[in-house]
Every structure is written in structure tokens, then in C-alpha cells.
N, C-alpha and C positions, 0 to 999 in steps of 0.2 A: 402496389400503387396506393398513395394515398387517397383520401375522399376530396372531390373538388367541393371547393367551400364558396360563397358568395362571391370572393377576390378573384377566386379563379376561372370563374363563371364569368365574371366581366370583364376579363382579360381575353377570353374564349371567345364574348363576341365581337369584341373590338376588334382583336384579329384576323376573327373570319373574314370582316369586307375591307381590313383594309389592314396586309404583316408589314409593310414597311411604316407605323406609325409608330413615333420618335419614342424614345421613352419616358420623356419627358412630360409628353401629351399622353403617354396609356397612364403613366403615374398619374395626373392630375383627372383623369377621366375616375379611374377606378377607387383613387384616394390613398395610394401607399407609395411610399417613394419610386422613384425610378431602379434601383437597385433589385429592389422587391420585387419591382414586377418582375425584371430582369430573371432573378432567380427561380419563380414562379414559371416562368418560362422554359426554362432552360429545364427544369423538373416534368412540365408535363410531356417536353419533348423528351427526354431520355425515358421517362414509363410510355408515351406511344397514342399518347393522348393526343396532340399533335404530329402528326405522320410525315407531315411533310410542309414545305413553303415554298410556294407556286406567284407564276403569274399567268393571269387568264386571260388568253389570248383571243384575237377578232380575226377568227376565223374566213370572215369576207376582204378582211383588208392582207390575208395573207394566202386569197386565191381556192382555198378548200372553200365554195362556196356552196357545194352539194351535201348536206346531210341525210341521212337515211337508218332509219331505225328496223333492223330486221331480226324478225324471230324463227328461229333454226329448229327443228326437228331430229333428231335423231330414230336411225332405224333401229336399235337396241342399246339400251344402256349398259356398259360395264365401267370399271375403274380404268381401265386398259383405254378405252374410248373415249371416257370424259376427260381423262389427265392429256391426251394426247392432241384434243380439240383448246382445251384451255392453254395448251402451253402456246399452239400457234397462234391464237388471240392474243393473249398477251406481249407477243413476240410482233403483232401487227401492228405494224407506225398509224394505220388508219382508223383502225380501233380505239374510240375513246372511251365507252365505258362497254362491259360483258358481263351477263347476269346469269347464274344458270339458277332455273327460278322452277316453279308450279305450273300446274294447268296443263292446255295445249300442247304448249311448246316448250323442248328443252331449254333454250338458251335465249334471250333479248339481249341484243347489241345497238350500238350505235356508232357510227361510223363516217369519216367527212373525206371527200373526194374533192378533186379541181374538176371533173368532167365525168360524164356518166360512163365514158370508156374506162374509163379506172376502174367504176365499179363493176362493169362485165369481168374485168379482170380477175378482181379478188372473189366475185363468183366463184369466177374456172379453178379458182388456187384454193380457194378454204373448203367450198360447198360444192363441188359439181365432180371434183376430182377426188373427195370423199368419199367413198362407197359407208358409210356409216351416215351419210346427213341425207334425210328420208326427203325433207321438203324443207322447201325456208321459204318465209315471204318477207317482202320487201315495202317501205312503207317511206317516200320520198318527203322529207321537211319540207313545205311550204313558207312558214311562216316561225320564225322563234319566239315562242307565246311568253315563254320563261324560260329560264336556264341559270341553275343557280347550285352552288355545291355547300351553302351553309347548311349545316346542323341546328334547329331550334335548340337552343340551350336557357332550361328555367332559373 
């Protein structure tokens, strides 16, 4: 992979809030032809630098109006255990992001429901019907303070 340089850095932020911007207008933001950028692009996605091109969805206007951020506990840790809980997370449509992190708790997720009965549900499926998930607590959104998946890029 090569070193991102100032070009690519401004391409990087342009894109984060907004991939569908013409190339016409990243050319003349960034100051290199539209070609250029073009390429530039196409480069930091095939090294991985870019992962992916998304659109951020409103969650309220498509009914998942419940978010809920829970941290999970494991009764013991093995490879056997964690690869076995991360596959079904990732395998989980309600699952939007899963950390398995420090501290407390093994794992912080975050997850968006249409009704609180969904969430009993996925309870009974991921955490209750585990015999390896010791305790999880639950932590219901009120309020979306921020939410935001840019990267600060200098």
C-alpha cells in the first residue's frame, strides 16, 4: 500500500460525508483533474483503504425505532467461544456494530429493533440460550446525541 499524501487525504474527507460527489466537483475541491481523482480512488479501494460505499440509513423512518447498546459478559473465554459468539453477531441483521473490547465486559454491541418484543427475542437466541454468556446488560437509546462513522483524517 502506498503512503496517502495530501491528494488523498482530501479525497478521504470529501468522501466520507458525501461517495456520490461527481468527479468533477471532488476534482475541483481537491485541485487534480477528475481522472485523477478517479484513479486515486479506485487505488485506495483496491489496497482496502476504502472498504466499502454505503448509504446511511434513518433508521426511524424505516420503523427500527428502538436502539439498544448492550454489553455481554462471557462465562469463560476460549477461541472455540469467541469465534462461535462473533460469527452469530455478524450473521445478526439487528446487529449494527460488535466490539469485543477490555474491561468488564467481553463484548459491546449495538443493535436497532422495531419493538421491544424483538429484543426479548434476540435475548432468548444469542444470550439466554448460551450457556457461555454469564450476564449482559442492556442500555435502551433515548436520545441520538451523535452518530457518525467518519474517521478524523490530518
Amino acid at each position: 500500500m502506498k503512503i496517502l499524501d495530501s491528494f488523498d487525504r482530501k479525497i478521504l474527507k470529501i468522501v466520507q460525508s458525501n461517495n456520490r460527489v461527481t468527479s468533477e466537483k471532488l476534482a475541483k475541491d481537491v485541485g487534480l483533474s477528475s481522472s485523477a481523482c478517479q484513479r486515486r480512488l479506485n487505488s485506495m479501494r483496491k489496497d482496502g483503504v476504502i472498504k466499502k460505499d454505503v448509504s446511511v440509513l434513518d433508521r426511524n423512518k424505516l420503523n427500527r425505532k428502538i436502539t439498544i447498546v448492550v454489553q455481554i459478559l462471557s462465562d469463560f473465554e476460549s477461541t472455540e467461544h469467541d469465534n462461535k459468539f462473533k460469527k452469530a453477531m455478524q450473521k445478526a441483521p439487528e446487529v449494527m456494530q460488535c466490539y469485543y473490547v477490555t474491561g468488564d465486559y467481553d463484548y459491546v454491541l449495538t443493535a436497532t429493533f422495531e419493538e421491544m418484543g424483538d429484543y426479548e427475542e434476540f435475548t432468548k437466541k444469542y444470550f439466554l440460550e448460551d450457556p457461555n454468556i454469564k450476564r449482559f446488560n442492556s442500555m435502551v437509546v433515548m436520545n441520538q446525541v451523535k452518530e457518525n462513522s467518519t474517521i478524523p483524517i490530518n
